[in-house]
Backbone bond lengths (Angstrom), bond angles and torsions (degrees), N, CA, C in turn:
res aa  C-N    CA-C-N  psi(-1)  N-CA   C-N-CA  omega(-1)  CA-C   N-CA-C  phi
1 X - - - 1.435 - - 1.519 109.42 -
2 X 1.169 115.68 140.88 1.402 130.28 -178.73 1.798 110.92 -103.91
3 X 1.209 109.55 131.27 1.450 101.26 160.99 1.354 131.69 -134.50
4 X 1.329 130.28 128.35 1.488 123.50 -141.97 1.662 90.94 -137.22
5 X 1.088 106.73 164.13 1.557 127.51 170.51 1.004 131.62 -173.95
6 X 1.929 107.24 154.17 1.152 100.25 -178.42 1.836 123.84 -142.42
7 X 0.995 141.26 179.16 1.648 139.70 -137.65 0.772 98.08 -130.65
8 X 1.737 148.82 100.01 1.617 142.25 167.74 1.959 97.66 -108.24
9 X 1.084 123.67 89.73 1.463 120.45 178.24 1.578 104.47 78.19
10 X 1.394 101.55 -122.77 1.610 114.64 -169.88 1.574 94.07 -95.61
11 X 0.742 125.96 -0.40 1.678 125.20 174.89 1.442 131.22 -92.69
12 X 1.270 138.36 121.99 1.156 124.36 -137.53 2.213 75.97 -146.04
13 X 1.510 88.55 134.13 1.389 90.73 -178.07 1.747 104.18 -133.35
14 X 1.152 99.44 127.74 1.865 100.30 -174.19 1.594 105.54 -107.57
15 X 1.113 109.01 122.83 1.751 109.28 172.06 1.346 121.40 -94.51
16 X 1.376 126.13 113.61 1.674 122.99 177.84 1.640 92.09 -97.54
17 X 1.780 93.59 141.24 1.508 103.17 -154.27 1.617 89.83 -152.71
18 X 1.419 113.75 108.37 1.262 133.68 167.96 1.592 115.20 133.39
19 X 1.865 100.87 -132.48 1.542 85.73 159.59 1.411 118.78 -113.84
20 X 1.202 118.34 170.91 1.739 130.68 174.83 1.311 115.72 -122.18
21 X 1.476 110.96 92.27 1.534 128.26 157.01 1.318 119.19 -91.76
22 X 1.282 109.78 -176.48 1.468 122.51 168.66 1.651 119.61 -51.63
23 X 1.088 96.89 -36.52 1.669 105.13 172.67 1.727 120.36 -72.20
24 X 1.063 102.91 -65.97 1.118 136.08 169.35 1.494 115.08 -22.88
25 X 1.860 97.49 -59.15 1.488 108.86 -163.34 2.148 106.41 -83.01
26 X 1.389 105.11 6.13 1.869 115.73 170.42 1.596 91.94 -80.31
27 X 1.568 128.23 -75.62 1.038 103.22 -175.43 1.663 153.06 -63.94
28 X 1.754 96.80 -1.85 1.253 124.14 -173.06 1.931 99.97 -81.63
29 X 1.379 83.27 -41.02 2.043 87.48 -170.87 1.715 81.42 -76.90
30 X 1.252 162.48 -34.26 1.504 138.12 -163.19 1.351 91.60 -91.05
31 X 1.264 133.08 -6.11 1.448 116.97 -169.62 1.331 111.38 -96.16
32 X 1.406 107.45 -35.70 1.375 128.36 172.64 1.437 107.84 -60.62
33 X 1.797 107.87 -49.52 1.921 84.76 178.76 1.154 146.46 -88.26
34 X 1.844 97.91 0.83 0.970 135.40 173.06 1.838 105.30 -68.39
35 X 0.958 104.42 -38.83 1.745 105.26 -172.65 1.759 89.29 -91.66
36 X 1.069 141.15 -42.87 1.532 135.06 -170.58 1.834 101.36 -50.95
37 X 1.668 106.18 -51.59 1.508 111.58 -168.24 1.533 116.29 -79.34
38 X 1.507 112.02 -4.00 1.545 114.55 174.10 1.455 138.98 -70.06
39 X 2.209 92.07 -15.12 1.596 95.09 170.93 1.451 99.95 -164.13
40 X 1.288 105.23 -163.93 1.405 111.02 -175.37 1.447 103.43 -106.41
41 X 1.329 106.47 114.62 1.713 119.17 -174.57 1.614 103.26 -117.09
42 X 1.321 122.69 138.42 1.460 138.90 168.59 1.678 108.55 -76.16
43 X 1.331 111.73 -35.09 1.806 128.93 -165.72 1.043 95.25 -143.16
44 X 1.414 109.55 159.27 1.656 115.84 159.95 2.006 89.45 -142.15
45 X 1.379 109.90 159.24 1.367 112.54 166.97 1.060 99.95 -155.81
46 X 1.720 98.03 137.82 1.744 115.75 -161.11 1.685 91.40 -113.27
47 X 1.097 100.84 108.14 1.799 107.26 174.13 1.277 95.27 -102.93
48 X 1.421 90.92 144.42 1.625 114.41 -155.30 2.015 99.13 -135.47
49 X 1.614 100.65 11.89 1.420 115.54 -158.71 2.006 106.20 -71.46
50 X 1.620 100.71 -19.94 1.411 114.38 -158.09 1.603 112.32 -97.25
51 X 1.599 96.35 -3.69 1.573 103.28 -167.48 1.887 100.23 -85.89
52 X 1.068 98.24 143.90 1.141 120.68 -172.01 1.509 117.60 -87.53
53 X 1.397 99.58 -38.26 1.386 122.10 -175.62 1.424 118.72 -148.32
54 X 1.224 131.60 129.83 1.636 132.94 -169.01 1.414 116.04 -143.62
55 X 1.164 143.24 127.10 1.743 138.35 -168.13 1.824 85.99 -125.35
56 X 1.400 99.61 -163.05 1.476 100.06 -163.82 1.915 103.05 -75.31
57 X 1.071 111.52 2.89 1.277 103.35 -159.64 1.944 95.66 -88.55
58 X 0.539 120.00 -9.17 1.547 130.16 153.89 1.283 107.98 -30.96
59 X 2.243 113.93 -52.44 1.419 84.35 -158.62 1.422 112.02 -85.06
60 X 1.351 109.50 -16.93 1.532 117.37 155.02 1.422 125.10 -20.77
61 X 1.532 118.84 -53.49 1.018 122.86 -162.99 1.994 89.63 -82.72
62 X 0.954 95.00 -66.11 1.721 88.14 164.62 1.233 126.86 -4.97
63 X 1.042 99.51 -85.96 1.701 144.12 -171.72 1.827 98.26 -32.02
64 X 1.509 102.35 -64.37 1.780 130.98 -171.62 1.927 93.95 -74.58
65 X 1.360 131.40 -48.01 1.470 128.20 174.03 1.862 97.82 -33.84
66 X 1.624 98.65 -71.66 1.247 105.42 -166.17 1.471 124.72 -66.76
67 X 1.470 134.89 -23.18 1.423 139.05 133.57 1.530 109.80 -34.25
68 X 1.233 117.32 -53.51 1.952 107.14 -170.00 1.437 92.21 -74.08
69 X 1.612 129.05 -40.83 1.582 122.55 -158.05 2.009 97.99 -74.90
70 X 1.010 99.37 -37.40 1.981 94.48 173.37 1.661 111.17 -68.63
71 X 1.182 119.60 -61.52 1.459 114.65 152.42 1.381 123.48 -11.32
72 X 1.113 125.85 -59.34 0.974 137.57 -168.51 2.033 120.37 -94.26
73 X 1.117 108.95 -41.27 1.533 132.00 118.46 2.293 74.51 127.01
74 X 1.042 84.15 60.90 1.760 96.43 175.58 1.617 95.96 -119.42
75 X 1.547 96.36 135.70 1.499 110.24 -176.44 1.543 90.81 -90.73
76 X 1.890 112.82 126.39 0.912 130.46 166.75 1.967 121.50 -89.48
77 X 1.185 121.67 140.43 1.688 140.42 -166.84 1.435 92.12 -123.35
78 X 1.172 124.14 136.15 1.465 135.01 134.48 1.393 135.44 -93.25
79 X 1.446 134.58 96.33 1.190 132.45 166.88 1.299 148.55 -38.97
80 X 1.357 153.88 45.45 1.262 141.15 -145.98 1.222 104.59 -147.91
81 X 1.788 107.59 170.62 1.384 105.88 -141.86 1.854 73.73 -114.27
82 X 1.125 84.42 169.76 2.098 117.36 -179.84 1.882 92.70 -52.39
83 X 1.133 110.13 109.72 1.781 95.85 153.52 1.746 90.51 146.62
84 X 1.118 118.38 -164.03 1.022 143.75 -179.03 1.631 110.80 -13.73
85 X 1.220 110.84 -96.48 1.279 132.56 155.96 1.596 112.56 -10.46
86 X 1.129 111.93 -67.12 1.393 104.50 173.87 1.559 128.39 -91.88
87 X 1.651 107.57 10.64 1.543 107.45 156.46 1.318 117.29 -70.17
88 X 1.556 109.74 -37.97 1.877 124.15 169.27 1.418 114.26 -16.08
89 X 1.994 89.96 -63.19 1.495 101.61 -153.98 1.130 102.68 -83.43
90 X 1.532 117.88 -38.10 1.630 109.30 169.39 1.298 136.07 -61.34
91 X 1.150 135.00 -17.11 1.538 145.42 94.59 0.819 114.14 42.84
92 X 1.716 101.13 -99.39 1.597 107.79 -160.81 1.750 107.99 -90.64
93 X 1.597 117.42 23.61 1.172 135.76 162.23 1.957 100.42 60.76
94 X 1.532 104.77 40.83 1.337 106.01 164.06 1.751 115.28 -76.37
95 X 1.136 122.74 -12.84 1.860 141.82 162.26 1.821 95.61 -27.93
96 X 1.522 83.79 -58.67 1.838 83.57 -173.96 1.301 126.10 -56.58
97 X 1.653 122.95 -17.23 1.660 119.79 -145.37 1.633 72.24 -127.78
98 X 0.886 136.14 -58.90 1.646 140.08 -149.10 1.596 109.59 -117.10
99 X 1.644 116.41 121.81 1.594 126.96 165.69 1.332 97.01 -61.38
100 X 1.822 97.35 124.60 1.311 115.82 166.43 1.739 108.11 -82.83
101 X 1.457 124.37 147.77 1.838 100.63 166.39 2.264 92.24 -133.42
């Protein structure tokens, strides 16, 4: 899995890009808080549009985005498209705590 991002103003957008396993999703949550603590962001949005593959450990990675993005007191967005992936998150009823777009 790849993770890339990018900086438009106060908006800070992180792309997870491949697949997301159990493995996968340790370096995704240090990468993620690693990019949350690097500046001063108003938003952050975690697009999740590039993943190829996602099991429950997704909402993990979720879950830990939005702990570093309150921490930090940056309103966190999740990106993802209709299907699979976002039955996960709707699931574990993260809809309620976090704007889906």
């Amino acid at each position: 899995m790849k993770i890339k991002s990018e900086t438009r103003g106060k908006i800070l957008t992180i792309y997870l890009i491949g697949e997301l396993g159990h493995h996968e999703a340790i370096d995704a949550i240090a990468g993620i808080k690693d990019e949350l603590e690097s500046g001063m962001y108003l938003q952050t949005v975690l697009d999740m549009t590039g993943l190829t593959f996602m099991d429950s450990s997704g909402i993990a990675v979720v879950m830990k985005a939005y702990k570093c993005a309150q921490n930090a007191d940056i309103r966190l967005a999740v990106k993802v498209e209709n299907g699979h992936k976002k039955r996960i998150l709707l699931a574990a009823g993260l809809n309620k705590i976090i704007d889906f777009i």
